[in-house]
Structure formats: C-alpha cells, structure tokens
C-alpha positions as CSV (number, residue, x, y, z in Angstrom):
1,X,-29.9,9.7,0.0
2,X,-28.9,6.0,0.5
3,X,-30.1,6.3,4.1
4,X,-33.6,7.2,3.5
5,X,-33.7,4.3,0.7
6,X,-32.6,1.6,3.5
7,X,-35.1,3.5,5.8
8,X,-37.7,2.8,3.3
9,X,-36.6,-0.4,2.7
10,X,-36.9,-1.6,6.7
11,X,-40.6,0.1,7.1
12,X,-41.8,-1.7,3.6
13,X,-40.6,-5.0,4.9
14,X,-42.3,-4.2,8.3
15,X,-38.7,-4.4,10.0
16,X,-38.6,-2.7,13.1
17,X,-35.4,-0.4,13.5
18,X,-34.2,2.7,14.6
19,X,-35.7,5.7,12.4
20,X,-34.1,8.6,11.4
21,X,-36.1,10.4,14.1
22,X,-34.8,8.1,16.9
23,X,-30.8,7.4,15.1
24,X,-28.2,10.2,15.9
25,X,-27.1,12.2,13.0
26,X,-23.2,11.8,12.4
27,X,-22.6,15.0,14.4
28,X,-19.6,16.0,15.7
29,X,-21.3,17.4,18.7
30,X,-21.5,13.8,19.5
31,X,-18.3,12.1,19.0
32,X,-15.1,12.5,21.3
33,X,-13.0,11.5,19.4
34,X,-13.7,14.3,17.1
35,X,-13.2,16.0,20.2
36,X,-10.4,15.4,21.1
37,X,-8.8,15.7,17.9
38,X,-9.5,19.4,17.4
39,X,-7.9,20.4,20.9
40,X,-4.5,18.6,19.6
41,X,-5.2,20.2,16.1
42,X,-5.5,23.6,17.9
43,X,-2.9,23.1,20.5
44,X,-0.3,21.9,17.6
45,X,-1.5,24.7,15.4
46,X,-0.7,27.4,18.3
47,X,2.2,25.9,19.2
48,X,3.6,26.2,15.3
49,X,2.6,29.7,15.5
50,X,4.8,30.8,17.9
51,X,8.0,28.9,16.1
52,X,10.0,31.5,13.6
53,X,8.9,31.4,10.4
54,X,12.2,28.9,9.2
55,X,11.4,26.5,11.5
56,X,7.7,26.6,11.3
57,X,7.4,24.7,8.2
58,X,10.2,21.8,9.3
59,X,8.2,18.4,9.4
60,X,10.1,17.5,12.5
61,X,9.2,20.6,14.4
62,X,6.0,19.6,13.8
63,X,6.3,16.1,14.9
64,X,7.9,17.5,18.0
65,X,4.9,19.7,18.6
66,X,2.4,16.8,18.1
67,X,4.1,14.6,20.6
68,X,4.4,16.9,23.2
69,X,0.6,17.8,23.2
70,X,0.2,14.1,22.6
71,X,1.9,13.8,25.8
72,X,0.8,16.1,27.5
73,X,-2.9,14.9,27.1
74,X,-2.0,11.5,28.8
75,X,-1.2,12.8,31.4
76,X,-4.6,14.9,31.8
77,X,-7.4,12.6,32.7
78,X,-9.6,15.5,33.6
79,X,-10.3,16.5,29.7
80,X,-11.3,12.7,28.6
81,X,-13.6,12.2,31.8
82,X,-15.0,16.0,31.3
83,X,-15.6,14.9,27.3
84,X,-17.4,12.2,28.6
85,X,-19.2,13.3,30.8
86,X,-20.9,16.1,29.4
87,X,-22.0,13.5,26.9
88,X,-25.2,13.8,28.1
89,X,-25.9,17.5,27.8
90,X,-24.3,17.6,24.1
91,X,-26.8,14.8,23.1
92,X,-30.0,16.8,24.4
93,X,-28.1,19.8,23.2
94,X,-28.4,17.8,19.3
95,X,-31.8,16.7,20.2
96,X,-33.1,20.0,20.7
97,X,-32.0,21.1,17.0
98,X,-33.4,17.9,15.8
99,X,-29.9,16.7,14.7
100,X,-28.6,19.5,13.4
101,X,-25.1,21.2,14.3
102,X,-25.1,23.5,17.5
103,X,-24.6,27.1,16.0
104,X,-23.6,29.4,18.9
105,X,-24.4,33.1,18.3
106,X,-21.9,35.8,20.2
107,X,-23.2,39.3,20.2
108,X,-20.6,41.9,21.0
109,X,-21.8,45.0,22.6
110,X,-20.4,48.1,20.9
C-alpha cells in the first residue's frame, strides 16, 4: 500500500523513477542470498534428521551441523558462481509472471 502512494507521489510531482512495472518485486526468485540460505536450512535440517532422537534436539548438535555445512560451502565455489549465474534466467523467469512467484507444477503419471 505505501509503495503505490510513493509511486503516486513521484508521477504527480513529474519525478521520473522506476515504476512498479520496470522495479523488481521482492522475490525470492531473485535474491541469493535467500538462496543460499535455504540449501544450509535444508542441508542442516537433513543432517538433524538423521541424529537419534536425544541428540537431535541438543543446541550444540545443532551448532555442529550448521558449521559443518557452513564449511563445507566455502569450500564449494561452484554453488555461488552457478547462483549467480543463472541470475539472468531467474529474472526473465520473474518477468514472464509479471513479478509474481514461479509456481512449478509436477504431474505424476499413475
């Protein structure tokens, strides 16, 4: 709501900005960092899985689990550089639905 009111408020002073048709949406489709964040989420949340149940609610077997994958992602330069790169194809990918979030359909033959 307060973006189209300081969209309104730029085209009745004759400002010249970006427009909501031109500005991205705040899509995670777009940001790495949000990226990036759900692998380690995911990776952390498998590797508490697979603990026993007593130690898979111990804060420091979590913090163990979190630096490992936080470790482990240093050294893998391939997964920032592939984020990045496909930057390009996710933002014509958000373009396409006019901003919206990419919904992905799987049919499963029966």
């Amino acid at each position: 709501m307060r973006a189209n009111k300081v969209q309104h408020l730029l085209q009745d002073n004759d400002i010249k900005f970006w427009g909501n048709d031109i500005w991205p949406g705040n899509s995670p489709d777009l940001n790495v960092a949000e990226c990036i964040g759900s692998i380690i989420k995911d990776e952390v949340e498998t590797k508490m899985l697979s603990e026993t149940e007593y130690n898979r609610y111990h804060e420091d077997t979590l913090k163990m689990h979190v630096e490992n994958v936080l470790t482990s992602m240093e050294e893998d330069t391939e997964l920032l550089e592939t984020l990045l790169c496909s930057y390009p194809s996710r933002l014509r990918a958000v373009k396409n639905t006019n901003g919206r979030h990419r919904i992905l359909i799987v049919f499963i033959k029966q």
